[in-house]
OpenMM code with the backbone's topology and positions (N, CA, C; nanometers):
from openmm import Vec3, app, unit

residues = "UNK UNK UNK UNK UNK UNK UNK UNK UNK UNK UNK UNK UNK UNK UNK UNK UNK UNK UNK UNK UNK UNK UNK UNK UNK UNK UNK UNK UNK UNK UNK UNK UNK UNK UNK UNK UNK UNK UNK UNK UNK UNK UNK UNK UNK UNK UNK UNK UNK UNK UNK UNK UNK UNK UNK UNK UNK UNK UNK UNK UNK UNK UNK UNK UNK UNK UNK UNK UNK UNK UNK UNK UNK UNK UNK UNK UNK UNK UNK UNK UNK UNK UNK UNK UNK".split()
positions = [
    Vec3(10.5819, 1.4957, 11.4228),
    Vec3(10.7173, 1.4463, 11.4256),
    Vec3(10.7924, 1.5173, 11.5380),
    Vec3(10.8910, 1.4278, 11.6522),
    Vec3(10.9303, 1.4966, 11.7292),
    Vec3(11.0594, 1.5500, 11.7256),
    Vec3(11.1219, 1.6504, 11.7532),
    Vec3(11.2542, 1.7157, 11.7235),
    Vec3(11.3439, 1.6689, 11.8376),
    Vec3(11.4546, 1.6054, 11.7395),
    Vec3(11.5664, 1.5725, 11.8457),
    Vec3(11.6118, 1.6566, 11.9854),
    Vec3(11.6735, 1.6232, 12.0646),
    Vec3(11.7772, 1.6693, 12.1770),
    Vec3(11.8282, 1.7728, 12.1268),
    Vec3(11.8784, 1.6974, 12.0203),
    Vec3(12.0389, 1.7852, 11.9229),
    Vec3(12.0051, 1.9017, 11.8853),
    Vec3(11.8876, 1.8825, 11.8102),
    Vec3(11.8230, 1.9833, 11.7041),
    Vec3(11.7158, 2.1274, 11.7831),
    Vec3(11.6603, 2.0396, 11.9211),
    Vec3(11.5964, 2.1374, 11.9956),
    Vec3(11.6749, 2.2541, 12.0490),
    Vec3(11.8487, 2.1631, 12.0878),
    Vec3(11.9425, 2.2204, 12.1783),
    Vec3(12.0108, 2.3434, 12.0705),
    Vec3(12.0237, 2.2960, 11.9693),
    Vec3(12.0809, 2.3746, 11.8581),
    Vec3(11.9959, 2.5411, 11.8264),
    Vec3(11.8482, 2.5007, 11.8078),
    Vec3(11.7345, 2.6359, 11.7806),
    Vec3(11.7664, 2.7145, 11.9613),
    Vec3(11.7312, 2.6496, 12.0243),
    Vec3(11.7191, 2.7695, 12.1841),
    Vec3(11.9179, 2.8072, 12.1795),
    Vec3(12.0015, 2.7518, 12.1366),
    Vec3(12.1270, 2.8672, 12.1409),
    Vec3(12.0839, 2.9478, 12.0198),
    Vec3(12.0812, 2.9316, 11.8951),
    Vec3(12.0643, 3.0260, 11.7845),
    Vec3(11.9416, 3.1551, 11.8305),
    Vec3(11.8509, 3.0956, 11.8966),
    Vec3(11.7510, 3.1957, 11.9376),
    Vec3(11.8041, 3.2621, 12.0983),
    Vec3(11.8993, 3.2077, 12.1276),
    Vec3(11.9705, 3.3066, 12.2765),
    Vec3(12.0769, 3.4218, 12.2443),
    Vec3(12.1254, 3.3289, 12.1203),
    Vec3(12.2738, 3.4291, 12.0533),
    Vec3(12.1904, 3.5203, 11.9520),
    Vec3(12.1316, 3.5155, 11.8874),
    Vec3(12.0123, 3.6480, 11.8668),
    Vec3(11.9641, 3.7472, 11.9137),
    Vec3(11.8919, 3.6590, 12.0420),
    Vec3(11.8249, 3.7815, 12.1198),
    Vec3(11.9534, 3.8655, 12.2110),
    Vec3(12.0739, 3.7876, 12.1878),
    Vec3(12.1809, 3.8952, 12.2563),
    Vec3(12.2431, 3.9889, 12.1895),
    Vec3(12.2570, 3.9240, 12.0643),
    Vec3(12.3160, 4.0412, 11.9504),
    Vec3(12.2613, 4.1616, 11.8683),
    Vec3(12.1176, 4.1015, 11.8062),
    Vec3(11.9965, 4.2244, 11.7714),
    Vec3(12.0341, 4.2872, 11.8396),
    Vec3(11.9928, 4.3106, 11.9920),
    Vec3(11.9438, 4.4923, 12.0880),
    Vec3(12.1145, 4.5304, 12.0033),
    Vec3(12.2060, 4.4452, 12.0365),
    Vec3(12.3118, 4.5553, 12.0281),
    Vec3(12.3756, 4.6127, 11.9132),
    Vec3(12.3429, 4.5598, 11.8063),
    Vec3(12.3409, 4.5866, 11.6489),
    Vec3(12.2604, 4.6909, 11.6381),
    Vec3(12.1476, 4.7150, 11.7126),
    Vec3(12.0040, 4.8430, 11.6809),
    Vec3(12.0708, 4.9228, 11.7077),
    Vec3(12.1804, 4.9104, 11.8138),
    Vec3(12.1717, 5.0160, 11.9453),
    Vec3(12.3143, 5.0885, 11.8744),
    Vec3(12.3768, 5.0161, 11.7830),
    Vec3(12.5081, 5.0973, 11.7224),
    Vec3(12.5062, 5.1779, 11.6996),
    Vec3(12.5851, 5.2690, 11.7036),
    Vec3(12.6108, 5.3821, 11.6886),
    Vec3(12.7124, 5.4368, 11.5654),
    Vec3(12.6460, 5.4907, 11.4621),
    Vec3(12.7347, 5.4795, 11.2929),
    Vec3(12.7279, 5.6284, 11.2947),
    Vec3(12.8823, 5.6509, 11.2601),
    Vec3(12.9374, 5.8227, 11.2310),
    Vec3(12.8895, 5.8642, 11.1065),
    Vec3(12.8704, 6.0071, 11.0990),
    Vec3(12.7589, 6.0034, 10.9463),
    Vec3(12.9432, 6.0158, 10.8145),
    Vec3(12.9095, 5.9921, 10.7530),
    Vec3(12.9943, 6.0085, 10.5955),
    Vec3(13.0158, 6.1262, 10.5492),
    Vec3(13.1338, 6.1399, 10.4796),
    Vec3(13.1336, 6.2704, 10.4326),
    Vec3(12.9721, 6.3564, 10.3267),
    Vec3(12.9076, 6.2596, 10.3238),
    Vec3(12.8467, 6.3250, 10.2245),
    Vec3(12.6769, 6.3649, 10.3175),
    Vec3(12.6766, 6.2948, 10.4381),
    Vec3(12.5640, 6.3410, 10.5242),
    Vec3(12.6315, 6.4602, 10.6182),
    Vec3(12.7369, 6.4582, 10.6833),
    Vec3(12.8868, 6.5505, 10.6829),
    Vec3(12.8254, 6.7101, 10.6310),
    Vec3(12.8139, 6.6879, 10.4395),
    Vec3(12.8015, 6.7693, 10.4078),
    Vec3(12.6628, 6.8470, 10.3665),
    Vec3(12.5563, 6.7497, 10.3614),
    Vec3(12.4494, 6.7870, 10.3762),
    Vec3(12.3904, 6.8533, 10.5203),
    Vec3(12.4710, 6.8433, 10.6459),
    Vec3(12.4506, 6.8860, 10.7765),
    Vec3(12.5229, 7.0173, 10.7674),
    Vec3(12.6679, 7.0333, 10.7032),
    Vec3(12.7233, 7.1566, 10.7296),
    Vec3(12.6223, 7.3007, 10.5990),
    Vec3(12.5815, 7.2728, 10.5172),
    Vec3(12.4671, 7.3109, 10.4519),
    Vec3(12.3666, 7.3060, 10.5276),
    Vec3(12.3170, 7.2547, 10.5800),
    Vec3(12.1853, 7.2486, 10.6304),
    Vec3(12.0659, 7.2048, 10.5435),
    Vec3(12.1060, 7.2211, 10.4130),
    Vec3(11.9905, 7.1571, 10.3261),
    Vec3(12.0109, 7.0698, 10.2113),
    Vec3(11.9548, 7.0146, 10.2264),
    Vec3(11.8918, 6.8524, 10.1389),
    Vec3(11.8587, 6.9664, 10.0146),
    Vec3(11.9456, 6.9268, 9.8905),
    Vec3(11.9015, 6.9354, 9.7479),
    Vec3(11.8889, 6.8153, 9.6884),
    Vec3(11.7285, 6.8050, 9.6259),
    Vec3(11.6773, 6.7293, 9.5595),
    Vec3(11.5702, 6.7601, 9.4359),
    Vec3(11.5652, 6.6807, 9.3370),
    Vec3(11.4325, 6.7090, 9.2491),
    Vec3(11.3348, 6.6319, 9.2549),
    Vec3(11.2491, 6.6513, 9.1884),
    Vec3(11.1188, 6.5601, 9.1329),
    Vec3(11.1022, 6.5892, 8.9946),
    Vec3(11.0638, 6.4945, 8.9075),
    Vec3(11.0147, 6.5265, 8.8004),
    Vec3(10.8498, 6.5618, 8.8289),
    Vec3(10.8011, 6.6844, 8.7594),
    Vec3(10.6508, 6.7384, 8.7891),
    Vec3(10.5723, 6.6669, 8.7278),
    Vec3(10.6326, 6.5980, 8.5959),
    Vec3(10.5487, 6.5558, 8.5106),
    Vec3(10.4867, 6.4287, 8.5300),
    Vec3(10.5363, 6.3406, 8.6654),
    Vec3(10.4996, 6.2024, 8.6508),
    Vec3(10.4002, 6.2181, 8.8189),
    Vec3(10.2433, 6.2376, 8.7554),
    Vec3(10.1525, 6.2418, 8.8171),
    Vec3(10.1326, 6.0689, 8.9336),
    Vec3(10.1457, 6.1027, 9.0768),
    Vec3(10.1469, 6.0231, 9.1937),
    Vec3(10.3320, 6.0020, 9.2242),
    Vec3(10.4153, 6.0525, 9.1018),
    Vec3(10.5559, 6.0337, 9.2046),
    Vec3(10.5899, 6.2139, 9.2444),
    Vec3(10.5318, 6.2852, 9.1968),
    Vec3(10.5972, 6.4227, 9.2023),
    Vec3(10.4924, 6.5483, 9.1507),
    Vec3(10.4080, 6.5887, 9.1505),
    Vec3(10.2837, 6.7109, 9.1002),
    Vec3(10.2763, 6.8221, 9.2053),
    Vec3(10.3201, 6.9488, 9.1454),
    Vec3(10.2632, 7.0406, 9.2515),
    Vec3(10.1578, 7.0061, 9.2656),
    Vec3(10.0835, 7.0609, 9.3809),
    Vec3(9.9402, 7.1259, 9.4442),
    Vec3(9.9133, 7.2572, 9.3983),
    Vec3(9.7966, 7.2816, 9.4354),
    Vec3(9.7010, 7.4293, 9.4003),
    Vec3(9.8007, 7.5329, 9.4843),
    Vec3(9.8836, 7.5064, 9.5552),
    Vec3(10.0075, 7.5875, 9.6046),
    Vec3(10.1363, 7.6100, 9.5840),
    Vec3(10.1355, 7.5020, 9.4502),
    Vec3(10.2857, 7.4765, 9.4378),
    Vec3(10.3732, 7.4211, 9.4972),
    Vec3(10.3497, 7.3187, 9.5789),
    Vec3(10.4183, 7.2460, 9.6914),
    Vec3(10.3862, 7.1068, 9.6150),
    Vec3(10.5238, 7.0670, 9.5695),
    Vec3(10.5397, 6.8888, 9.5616),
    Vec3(10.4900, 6.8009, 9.6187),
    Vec3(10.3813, 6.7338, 9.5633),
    Vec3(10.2829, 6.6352, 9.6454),
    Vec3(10.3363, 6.4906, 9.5832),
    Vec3(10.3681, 6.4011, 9.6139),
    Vec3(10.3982, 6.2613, 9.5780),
    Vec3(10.4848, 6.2443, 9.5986),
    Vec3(10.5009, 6.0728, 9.5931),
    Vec3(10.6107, 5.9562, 9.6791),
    Vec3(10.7277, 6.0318, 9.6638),
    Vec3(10.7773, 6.0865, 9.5392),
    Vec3(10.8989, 6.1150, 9.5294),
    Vec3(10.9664, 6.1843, 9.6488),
    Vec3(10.8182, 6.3657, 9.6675),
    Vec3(10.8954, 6.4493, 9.7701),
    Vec3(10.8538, 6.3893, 9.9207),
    Vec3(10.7706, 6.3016, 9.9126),
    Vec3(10.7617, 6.2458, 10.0813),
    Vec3(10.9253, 6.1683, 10.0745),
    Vec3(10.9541, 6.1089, 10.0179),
    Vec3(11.1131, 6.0303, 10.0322),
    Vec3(11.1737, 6.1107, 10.0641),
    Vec3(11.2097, 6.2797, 9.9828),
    Vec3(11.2807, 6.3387, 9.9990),
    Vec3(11.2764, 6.4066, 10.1527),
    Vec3(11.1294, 6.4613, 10.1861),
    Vec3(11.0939, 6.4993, 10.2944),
    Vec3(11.1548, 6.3717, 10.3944),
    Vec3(11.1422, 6.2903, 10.4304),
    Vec3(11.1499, 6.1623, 10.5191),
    Vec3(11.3187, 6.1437, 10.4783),
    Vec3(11.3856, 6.1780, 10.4395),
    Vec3(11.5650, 6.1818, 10.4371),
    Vec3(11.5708, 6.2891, 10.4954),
    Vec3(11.5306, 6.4264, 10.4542),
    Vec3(11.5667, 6.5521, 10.5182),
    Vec3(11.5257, 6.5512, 10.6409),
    Vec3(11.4098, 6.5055, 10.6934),
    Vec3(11.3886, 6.4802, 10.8035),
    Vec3(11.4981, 6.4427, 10.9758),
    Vec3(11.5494, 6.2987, 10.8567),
    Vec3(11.6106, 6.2188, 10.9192),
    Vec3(11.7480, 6.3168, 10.9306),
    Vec3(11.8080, 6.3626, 10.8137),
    Vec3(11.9201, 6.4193, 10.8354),
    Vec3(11.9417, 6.5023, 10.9261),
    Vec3(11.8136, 6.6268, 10.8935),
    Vec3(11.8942, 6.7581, 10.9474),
    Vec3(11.7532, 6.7948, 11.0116),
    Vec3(11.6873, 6.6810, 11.0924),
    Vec3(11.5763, 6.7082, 11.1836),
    Vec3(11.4160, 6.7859, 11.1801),
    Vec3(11.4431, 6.8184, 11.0381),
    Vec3(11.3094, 6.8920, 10.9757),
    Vec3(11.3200, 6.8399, 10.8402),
    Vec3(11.1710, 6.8225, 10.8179),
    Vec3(11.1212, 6.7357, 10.7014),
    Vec3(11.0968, 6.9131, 10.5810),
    Vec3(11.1203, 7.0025, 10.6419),
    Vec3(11.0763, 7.1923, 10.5460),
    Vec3(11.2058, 7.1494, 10.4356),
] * unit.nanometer
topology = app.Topology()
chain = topology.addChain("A")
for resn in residues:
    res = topology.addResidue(resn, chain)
    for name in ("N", "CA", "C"):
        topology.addAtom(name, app.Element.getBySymbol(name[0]), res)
């Protein structure tokens, strides 16, 4: 089935006014909130895990939080305050 004039002309602007707006939506620049604010003037990310729920949160043979939970936490602290420690 072939696509109208109208309808072809309509997709290549929606796909021009896209590809102009994305880069510059990525590229924004957002002031952090009082509450990343205050996790920066601290310097540290307080968070828990529950130990007990084996694959979201279990120490290791070192005592270091292994599961999804503390990788999230690690991967925010990261992001915040540039070290995932």
């Amino acid at each position: 089935m072939a696509m109208s004039g109208t309808r072809r002309l309509r997709r290549c602007v929606a796909a021009l006014a896209a590809a102009m707006v994305l880069p510059m939506l990525a590229s924004a620049q957002v002031l952090p909130g009082p509450t990343l604010a205050s996790i920066r003037t601290k310097g540290v990310l307080d968070c828990g895990v529950n130990p007990g729920s084996p694959g979201f949160g279990v120490p290791d043979s070192r005592g270091e939080h292994r599961g999804m939970g503390p990788s999230i936490w690690r991967t925010i602290a990261a992001a915040a305050l540039g070290d995932p420690a």
